[in-house]
C-alpha positions in Angstrom: -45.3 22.1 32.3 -42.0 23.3 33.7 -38.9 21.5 35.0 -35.6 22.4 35.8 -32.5 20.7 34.6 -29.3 21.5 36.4 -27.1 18.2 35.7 -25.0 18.4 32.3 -25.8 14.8 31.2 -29.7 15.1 32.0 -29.3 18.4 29.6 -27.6 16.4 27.0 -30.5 13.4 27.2 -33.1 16.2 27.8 -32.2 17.8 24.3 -31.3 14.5 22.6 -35.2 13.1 23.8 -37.5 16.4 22.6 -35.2 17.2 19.6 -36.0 13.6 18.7 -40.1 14.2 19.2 -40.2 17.0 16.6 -42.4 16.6 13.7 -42.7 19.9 12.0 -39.9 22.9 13.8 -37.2 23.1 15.2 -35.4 26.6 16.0 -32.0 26.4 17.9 -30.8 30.0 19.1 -27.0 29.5 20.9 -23.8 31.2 21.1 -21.3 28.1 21.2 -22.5 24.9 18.7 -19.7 22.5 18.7 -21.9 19.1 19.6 -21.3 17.0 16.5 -23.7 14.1 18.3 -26.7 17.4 18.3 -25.8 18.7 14.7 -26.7 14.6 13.5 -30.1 14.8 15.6 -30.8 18.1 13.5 -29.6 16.6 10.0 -31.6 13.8 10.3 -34.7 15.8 11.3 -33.9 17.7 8.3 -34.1 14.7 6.4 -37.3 13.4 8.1 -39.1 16.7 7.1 -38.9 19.1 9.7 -38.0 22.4 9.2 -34.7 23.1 11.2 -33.3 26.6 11.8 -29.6 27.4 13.7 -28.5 30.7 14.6 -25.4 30.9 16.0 -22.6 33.4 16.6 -19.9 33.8 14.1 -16.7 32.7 16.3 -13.7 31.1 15.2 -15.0 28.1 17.8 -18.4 27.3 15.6 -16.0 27.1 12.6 -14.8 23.9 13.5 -18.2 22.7 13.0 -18.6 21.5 9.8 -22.3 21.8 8.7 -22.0 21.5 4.6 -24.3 18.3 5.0 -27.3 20.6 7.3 -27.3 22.9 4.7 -27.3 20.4 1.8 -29.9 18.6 3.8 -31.7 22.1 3.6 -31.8 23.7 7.3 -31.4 27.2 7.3 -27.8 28.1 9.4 -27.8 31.9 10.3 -24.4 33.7 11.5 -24.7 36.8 13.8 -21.5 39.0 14.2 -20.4 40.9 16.7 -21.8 44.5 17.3 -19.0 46.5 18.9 -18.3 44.7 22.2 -21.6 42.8 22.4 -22.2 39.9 20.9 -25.5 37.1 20.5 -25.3 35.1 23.6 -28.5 33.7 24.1 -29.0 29.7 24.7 -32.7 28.4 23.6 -34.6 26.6 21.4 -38.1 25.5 20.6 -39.5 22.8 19.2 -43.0 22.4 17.2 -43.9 25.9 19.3 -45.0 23.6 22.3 -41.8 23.4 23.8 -39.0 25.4 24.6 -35.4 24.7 26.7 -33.5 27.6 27.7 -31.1 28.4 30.0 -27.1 28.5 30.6 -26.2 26.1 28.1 -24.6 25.7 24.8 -24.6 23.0 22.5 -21.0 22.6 22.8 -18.9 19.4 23.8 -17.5 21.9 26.9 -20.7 22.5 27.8 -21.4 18.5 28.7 -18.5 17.8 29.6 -16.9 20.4 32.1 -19.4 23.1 32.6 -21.7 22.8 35.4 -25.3 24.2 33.6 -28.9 24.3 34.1 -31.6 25.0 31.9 -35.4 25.1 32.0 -37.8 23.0 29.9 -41.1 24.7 29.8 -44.4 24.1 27.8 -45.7 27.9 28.8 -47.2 29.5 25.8 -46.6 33.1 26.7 -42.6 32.0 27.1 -42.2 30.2 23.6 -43.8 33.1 21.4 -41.5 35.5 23.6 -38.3 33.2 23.2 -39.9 32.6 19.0 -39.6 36.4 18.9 -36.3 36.9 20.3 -35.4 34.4 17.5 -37.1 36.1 14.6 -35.8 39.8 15.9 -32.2 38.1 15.8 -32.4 36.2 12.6 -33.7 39.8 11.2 -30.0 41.4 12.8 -32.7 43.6 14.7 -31.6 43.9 18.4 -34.4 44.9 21.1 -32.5 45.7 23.6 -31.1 49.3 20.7 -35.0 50.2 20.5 -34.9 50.4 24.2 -37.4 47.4 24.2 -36.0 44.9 26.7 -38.4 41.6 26.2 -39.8 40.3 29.2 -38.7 36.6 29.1 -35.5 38.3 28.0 -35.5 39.6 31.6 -36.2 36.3 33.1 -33.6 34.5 31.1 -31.4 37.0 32.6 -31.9 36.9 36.0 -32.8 32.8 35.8 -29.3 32.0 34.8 -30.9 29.7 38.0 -28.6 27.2 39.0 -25.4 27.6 37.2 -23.1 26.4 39.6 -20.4 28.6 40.0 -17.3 28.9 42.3 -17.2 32.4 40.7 -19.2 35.4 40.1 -18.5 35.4 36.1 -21.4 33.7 34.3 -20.1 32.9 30.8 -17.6 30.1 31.2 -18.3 29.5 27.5 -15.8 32.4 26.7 -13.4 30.5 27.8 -12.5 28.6 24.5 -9.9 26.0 25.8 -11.3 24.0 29.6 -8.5 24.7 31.7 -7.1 21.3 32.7 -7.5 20.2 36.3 -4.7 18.1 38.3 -6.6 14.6 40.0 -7.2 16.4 43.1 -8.7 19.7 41.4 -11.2 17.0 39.8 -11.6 15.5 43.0 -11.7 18.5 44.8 -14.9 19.6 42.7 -16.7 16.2 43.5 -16.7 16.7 47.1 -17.2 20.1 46.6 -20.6 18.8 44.9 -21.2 16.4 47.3 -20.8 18.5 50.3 -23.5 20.6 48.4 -25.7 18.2 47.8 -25.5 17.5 51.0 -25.7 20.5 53.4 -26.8 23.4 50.8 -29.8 21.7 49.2 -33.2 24.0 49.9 -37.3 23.3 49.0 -37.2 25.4 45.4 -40.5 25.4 45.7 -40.3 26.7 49.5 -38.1 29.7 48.5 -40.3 30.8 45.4 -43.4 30.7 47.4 -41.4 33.0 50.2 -40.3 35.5 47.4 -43.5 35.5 46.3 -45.1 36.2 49.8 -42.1 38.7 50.4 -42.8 40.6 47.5 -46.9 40.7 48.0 -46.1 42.3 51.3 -43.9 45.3 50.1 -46.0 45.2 46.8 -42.9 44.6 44.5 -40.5 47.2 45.9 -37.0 46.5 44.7 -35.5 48.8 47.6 -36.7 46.4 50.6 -34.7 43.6 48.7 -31.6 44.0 50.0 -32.6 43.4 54.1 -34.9 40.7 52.5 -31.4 38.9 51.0 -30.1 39.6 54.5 -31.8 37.3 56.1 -31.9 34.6 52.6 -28.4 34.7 53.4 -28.2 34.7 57.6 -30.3 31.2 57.0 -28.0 30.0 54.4 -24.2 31.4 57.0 -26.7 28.8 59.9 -26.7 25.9 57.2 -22.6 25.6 57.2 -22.8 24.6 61.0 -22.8 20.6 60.9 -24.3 18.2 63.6 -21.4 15.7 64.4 -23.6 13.0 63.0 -23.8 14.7 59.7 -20.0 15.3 59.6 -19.6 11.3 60.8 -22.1 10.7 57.8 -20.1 13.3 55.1 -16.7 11.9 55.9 -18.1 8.2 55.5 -19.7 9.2 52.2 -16.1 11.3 51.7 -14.0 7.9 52.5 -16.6 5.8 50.3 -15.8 7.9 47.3 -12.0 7.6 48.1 -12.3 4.1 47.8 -14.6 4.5 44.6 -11.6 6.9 43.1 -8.9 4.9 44.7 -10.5 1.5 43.0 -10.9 3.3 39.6 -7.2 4.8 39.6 -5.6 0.9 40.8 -7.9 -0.4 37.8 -6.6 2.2 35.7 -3.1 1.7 36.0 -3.3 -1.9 35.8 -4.9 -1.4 32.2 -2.6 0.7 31.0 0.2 -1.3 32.3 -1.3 -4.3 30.5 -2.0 -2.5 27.5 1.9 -1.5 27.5 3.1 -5.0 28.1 0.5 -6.2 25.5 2.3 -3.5 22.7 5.0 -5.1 23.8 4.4 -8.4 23.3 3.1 -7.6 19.8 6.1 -5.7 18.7 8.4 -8.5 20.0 6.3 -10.9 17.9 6.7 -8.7 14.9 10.2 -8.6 15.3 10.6 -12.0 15.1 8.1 -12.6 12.4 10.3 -10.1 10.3 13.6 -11.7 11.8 12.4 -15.1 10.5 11.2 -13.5 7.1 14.6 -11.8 6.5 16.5 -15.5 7.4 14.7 -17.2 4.7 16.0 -14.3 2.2 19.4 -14.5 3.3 19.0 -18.6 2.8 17.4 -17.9 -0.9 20.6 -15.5 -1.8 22.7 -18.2 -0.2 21.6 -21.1 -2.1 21.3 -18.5 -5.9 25.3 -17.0 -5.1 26.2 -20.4 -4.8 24.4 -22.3 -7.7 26.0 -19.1 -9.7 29.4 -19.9 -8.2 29.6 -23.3 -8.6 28.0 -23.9 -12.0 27.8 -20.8 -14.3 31.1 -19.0 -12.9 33.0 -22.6 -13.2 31.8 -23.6 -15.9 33.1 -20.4 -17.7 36.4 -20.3 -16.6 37.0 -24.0 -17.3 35.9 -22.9 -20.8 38.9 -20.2 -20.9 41.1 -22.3 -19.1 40.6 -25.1 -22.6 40.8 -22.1 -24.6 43.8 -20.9 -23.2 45.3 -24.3 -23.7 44.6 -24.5 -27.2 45.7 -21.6 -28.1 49.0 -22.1 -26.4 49.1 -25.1 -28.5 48.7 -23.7 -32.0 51.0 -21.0 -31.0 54.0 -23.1 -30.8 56.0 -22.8 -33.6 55.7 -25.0 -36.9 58.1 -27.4 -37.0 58.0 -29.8 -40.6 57.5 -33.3 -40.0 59.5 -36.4 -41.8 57.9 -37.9 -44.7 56.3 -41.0 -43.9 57.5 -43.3 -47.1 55.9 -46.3 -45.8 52.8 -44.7 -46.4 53.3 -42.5 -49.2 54.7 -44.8 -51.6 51.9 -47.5 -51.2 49.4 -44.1 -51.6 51.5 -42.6 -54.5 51.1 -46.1 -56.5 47.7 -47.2 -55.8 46.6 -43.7 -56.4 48.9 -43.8 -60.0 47.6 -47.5 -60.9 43.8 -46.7 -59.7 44.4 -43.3 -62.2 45.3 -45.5 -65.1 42.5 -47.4 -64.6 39.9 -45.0 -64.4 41.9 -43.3 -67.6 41.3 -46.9 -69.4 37.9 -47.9 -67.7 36.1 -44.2 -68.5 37.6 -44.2 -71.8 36.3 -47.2 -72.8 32.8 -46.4 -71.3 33.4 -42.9 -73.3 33.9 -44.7 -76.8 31.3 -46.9 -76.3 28.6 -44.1 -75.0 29.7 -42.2 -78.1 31.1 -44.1 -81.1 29.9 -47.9 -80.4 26.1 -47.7 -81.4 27.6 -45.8 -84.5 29.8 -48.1 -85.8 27.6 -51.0 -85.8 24.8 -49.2 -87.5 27.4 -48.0 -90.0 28.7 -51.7 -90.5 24.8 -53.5 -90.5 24.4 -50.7 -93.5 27.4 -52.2 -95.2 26.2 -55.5 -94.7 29.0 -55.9 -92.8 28.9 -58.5 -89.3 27.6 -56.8 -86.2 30.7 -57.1 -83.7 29.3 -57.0 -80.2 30.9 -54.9 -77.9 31.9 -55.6 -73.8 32.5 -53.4 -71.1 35.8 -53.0 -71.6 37.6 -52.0 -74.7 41.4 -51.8 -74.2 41.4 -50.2 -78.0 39.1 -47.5 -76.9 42.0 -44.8 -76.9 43.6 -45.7 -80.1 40.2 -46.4 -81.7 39.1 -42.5 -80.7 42.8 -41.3 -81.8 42.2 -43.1 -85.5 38.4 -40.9 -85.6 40.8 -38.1 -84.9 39.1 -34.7 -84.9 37.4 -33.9 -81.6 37.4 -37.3 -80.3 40.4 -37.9 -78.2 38.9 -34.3 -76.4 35.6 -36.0 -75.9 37.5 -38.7 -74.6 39.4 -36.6 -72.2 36.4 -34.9 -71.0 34.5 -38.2 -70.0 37.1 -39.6 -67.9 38.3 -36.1 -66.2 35.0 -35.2 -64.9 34.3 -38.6 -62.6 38.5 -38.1 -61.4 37.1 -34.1 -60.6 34.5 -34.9 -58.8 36.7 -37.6 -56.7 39.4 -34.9 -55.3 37.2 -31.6 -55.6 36.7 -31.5 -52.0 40.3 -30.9 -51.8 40.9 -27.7 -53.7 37.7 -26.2 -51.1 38.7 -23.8 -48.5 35.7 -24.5 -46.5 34.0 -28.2 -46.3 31.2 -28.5 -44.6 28.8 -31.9 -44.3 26.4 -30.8 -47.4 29.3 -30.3 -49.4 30.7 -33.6 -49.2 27.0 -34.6 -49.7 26.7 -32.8 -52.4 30.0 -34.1 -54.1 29.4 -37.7 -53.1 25.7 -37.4 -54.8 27.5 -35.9 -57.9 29.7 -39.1 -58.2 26.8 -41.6 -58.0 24.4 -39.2 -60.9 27.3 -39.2 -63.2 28.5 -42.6 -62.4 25.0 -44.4 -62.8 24.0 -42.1 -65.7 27.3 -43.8 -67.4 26.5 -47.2 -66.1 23.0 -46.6 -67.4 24.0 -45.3 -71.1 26.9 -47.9 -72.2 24.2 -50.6 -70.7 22.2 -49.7 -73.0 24.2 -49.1 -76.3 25.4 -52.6 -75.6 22.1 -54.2 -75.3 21.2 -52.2 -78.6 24.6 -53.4 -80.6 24.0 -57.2 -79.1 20.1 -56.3 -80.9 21.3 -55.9 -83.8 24.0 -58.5 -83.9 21.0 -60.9 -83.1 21.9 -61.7 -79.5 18.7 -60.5 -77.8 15.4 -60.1 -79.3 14.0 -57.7 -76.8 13.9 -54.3 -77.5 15.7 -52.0 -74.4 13.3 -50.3 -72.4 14.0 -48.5 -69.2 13.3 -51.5 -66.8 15.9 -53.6 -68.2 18.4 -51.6 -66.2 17.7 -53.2 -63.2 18.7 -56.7 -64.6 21.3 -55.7 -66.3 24.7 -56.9 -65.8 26.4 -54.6 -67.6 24.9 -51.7 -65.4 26.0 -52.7 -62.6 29.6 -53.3 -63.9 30.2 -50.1 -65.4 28.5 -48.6 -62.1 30.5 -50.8 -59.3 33.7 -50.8 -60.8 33.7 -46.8 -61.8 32.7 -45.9 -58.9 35.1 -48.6 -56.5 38.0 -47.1 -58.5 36.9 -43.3 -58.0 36.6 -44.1 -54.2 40.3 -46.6 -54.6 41.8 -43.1 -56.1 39.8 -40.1 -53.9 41.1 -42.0 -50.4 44.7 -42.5 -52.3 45.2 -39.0 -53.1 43.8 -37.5 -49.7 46.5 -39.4 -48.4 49.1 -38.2 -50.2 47.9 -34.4 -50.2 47.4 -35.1 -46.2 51.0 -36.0 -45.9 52.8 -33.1 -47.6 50.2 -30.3 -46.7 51.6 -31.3 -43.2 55.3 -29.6 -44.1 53.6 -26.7 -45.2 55.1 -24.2 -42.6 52.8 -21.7 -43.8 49.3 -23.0 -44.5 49.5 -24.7 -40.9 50.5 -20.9 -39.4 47.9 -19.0 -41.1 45.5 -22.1 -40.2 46.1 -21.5 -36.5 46.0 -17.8 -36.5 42.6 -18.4 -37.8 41.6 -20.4 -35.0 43.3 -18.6 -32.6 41.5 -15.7 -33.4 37.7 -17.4 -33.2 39.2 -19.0 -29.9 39.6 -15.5 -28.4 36.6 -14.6 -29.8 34.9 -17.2 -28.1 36.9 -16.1 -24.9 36.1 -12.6 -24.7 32.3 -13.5 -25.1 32.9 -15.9 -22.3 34.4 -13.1 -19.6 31.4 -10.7 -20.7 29.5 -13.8 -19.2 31.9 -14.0 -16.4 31.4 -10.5 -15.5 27.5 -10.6 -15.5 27.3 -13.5 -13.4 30.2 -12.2 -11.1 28.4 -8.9 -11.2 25.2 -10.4 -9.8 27.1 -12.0 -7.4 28.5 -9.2 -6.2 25.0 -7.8 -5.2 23.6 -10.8 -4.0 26.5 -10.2 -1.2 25.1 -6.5 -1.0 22.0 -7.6 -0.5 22.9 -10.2 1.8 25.0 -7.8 3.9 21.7 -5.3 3.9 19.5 -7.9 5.5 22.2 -8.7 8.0 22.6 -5.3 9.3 18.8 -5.5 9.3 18.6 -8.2 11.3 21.4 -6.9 13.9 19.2 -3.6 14.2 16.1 -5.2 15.1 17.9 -7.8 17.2 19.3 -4.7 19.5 15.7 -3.4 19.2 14.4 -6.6 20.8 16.7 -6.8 23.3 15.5 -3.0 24.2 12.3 -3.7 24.4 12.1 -5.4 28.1 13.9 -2.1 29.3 11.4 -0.1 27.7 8.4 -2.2 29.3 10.0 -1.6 32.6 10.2 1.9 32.1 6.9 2.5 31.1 5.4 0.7 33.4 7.5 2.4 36.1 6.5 5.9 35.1 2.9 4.5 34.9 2.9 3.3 38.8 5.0 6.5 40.0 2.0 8.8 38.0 -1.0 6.7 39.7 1.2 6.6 43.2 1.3 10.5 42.4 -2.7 10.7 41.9 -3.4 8.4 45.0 -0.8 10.9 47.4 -3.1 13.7 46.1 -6.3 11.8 46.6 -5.7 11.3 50.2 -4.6 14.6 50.7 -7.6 15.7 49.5 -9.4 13.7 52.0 -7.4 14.3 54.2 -7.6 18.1 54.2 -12.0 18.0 53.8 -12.2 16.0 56.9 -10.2 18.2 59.0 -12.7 21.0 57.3 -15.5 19.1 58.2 -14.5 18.2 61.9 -13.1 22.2 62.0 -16.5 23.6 60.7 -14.2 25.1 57.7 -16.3 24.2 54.9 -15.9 25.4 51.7 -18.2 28.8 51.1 -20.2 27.6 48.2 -20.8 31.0 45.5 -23.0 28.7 43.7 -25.2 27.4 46.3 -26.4 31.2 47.9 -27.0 32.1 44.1 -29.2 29.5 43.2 -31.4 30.4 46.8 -31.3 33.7 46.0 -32.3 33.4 42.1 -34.9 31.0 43.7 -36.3 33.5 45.8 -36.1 36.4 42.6 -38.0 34.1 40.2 -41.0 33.7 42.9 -40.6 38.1 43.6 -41.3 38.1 39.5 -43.7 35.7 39.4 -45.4 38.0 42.2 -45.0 41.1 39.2 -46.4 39.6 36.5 -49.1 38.5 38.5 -50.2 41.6 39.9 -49.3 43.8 37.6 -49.6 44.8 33.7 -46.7 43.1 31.5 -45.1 46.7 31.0 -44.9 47.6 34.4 -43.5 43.9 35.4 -41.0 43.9 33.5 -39.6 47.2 34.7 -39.9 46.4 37.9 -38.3 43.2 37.4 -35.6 45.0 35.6 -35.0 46.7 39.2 -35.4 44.1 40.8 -32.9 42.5 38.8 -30.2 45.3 39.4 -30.7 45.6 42.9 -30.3 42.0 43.4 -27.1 41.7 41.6 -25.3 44.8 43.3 -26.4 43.0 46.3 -24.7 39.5 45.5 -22.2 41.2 44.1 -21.0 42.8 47.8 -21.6 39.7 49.6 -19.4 37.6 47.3 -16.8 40.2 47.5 -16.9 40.2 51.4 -16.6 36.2 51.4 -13.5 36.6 49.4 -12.5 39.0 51.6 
């Protein structure tokens, strides 16, 4: 099997389609190997089981392959540096040893996609153990070609670089490691130079090997007839450029359908790219606003916070300075001593003088009774003496005590000044809070009802024994009591009678003290600024915070103005772009139809294009059928020599020719 390959894409399929068949080899053998999409065929192979090998030079392009996961994946990658100013430049590789595709190109993304290549897919046994040779001499850094040993499909490859199509004599575009970028009509230039190939330089391959061949069978291989032999390749091929007028009518209708093809495809073009700009457009306007209505609602938030700050922290602490301020211009004015009020003091001074006689009388009496009564009828009953009950209130109490004598009168004393103490404590306290005058007024009632509770009962136990009651006292019988609740109401009505009395009259004349009311205020003044300063720290915190609520307020604005003008912009920039875009397309279109323009005055001029490419492929046709005539006829050793020759003679010859057609 054996078939030639010549269009880039069909190469690309070609390799992706075999590579894809392997089950058990695959050995890759190529100078450039930048085709990521070809690396993945091998990798997964690799992972499938086959055993993959890559050799390829060691170039700064094949570094920008990365093939870490190949080798982790376990294919063998093999790097061959340059010796001197040679270098590995062979382009093959074989798959399961059945079939091998060789030729002009790489596996690099230049080669599909600029180059113009060919390459040959053959099942030939005899060519894949050569081409499996060349790989294992390479792989083993051992070059044939330093042994004087120069391989016989090594030779064919050579001189079957077949249908490269070249506008120049240089065959290794691949050197080239950046494609040199081609202006719309350059581009377009190269498809009609392709199509007036295809059109008026196509030959019978088959034709033109059978004629080398034949050639070479009659001049038994001679490499010196070959030049007068390419004479007349190349007389045939000069005829071929003279065009019937119905095959120029035909090229330039084919030439104008291709315009319109190219013309279509740029108007499409332009009209994308001008809807893809006014799209952007769109969608940045929309973003703008999106953002514009985001940063509205911010400013609104900051708004509605400064001016709940403003209107109830702020105001609410300066009206609390303001009062405080007040007041203590109040208690600052000076002290000025007030009248005595007689109307009220004099009723206060002689209720509070009566009530204190009375409480004198009414606690003595309670006193001698709690302490002497129960004695002195027990002392009397023992005499056999009457029983004199006692009451309540005993207006001998005082002189009774005096007459005891001794520590009496003291004990006296004590009982009534302890009730009266209690009654105007609170006033000789500096500092009065509500459990103290709970504390005080519980005082009063425990010593009060305690009294109540004892002189009940020592006169229930005197009325015992004078025979008045038959009951014994027990606890209980305070409750009913009458006596109880005499002692207890009318002690404790006068200490209340006498407490309000002398409040009133300590009231009155602590208000013409000058200096108790001055040191009072200064006091007060002092927690009042106290409370003041505490209150501005406030104020500055919440002012503070105002202060960058304005900032940020101020920040968003700015914001807003920018992208505002940017909005605004935007319809200029859409109308620029798409300006530049229609002039650019307008500019490809002028050079589209001067392109046509200038081939179909070639065509109806018979000025068409030489084409380099064309007369190499016939005449590297017509070589591949003169060495299939050698290796026919004669032993391998001698054919390749004498394809060798035939080889050299064949280039000096092409060589003069193209140089003359420059010329």
């Amino acid at each position: 099997m054996r078939q030639d390959v010549i269009n880039n894409v069909e190469i690309f399929q070609t390799l992706k389609d075999e590579l894809n068949k392997a089950s058990e080899e695959i050995v890759v053998v190529t100078a450039w190997f930048t085709d990521a999409e070809l690396l993945d065929i091998l990798c997964l192979k690799q992972e499938e089981g086959v055993s993959v090998n890559v050799v390829i030079a060691d170039n700064e392009e094949n570094e920008k392959t990365d093939f870490q996961k190949f080798e982790e994946l376990g294919g063998k990658l093999s790097l061959i540096k340059k010796k001197g100013r040679g270098m590995m430049h062979q382009k093959f590789c074989i798959i399961d040893n059945k079939i091998a595709i060789h030729g002009s190109y790489n596996w690099s993304v230049n080669a599909r996609t600029n180059n113009q290549e060919s390459v040959i897919v053959t099942s030939h046994s005899k060519t894949i153990k050569e081409l499996k040779q060349i790989y294992l001499n390479i792989n083993n850094m051992e070059v044939e070609q330093s042994k004087g040993k120069i391989s016989l499909l090594n030779k064919i490859q050579n001189s079957l670089s077949l249908n490269k199509k070249e506008t120049v004599v240089v065959e290794e575009k691949e050197d080239i490691k950046e494609p040199i970028e081609l202006s719309i009509g350059q581009e377009f230039e190269q498809i009609l130079d392709g199509l007036v190939e295809s059109e008026f330089f196509q030959f019978n391959k088959e034709t033109i090997i059978k004629e080398g061949f034949n050639k070479a069978k009659l001049v038994n291989g001679d490499h010196q007839t070959l030049p007068n032999t390419l004479d007349t390749l190349y007389a045939d091929f000069v005829n071929s450029l003279d065009i019937a007028q119905e095959k120029k009518e035909l090229l330039k209708v084919k030439i104008e359908e291709l315009k319109k093809t190219k013309l279509n495809k740029l108007n499409l073009e332009r009209d994308q790219k001008v809807h893809l700009e006014e799209s952007e457009i769109k969608a940045k306007e929309a973003t703008i606003d999106q953002e514009l209505n985001t940063n509205e609602l911010t400013i609104s938030h900051h708004e509605i916070e400064k001016e709940k700050i403003q209107n109830s922290e702020i105001a609410t602490l300066k009206s609390k300075n303001a009062a405080i301020d007040d007041k203590i211009a109040t208690l600052q004015v000076e002290f000025v001593k007030t009248k005595l009020r007689w109307h009220e003091l004099v009723p206060a001074g002689l209720v509070a003088l009566t009530m204190l006689v009375y409480l004198v009388v009414f606690y003595s009496s309670a006193a001698y009774i709690l302490i002497y009564s129960t004695i002195d009828a027990k002392l009397a009953q023992m005499n056999g003496m009457p029983v004199v009950p006692t009451e309540v209130f005993d207006a001998e109490a005082i002189s009774k005590a005096m007459d005891k004598g001794g520590t009496a009168p003291y004990f006296m004393f004590l009982f009534v000044i302890i009730p009266i103490g209690l009654a105007i404590g609170k006033m000789f306290l500096k500092k009065v809070t509500i459990g103290t005058k709970i504390g005080i007024w519980t005082l009063i009632v425990m010593v009060d009802g305690l009294l109540a509770y004892v002189v009940a009962k020592s006169i229930h136990e005197i009325d015992y024994m004078a025979g008045k009651v038959e009951e014994v006292w027990q606890p209980l019988n305070v409750f009913a009591n009458e006596n109880f609740f005499l002692v207890f109401i009318m002690g404790a009505l006068g200490l209340v009678i006498f407490k309000f009395a002398y409040e009133k009259i300590h009231r009155s004349l602590e208000e013409r003290n000058g200096d108790l009311t001055r040191a009072k205020n200064q006091v007060i003044i002092a927690q009042q600024k106290e409370k003041a300063i505490k209150n501005e720290q406030e104020l500055k915190k919440y002012e503070t915070k105002v202060a960058d609520i304005d900032m940020m307020i101020v920040s968003v604005k700015a914001q807003n103005n920018s992208l505002n003008q940017e909005k605004n912009q935007l319809p200029y920039i859409l109308e620029q772009k798409k300006q530049f875009i229609i002039r650019s397309y307008e500019l490809k279109i002028s050079e589209i139809e001067d392109v046509v323009s200038i081939y179909q005055t070639k065509i109806d001029n018979n000025k068409l294009k030489f084409s380099v490419s064309a007369l190499k492929d016939r005449v590297n046709t017509f070589i591949e059928g003169w060495v299939n005539y050698l290796h026919h006829t004669y032993s391998i050793h001698k054919a390749v020599q004498m394809s060798s020759e035939a080889s050299v003679t064949k280039d000096k010859w092409f060589g003069t020719k193209v140089q003359l057609e420059n010329k």
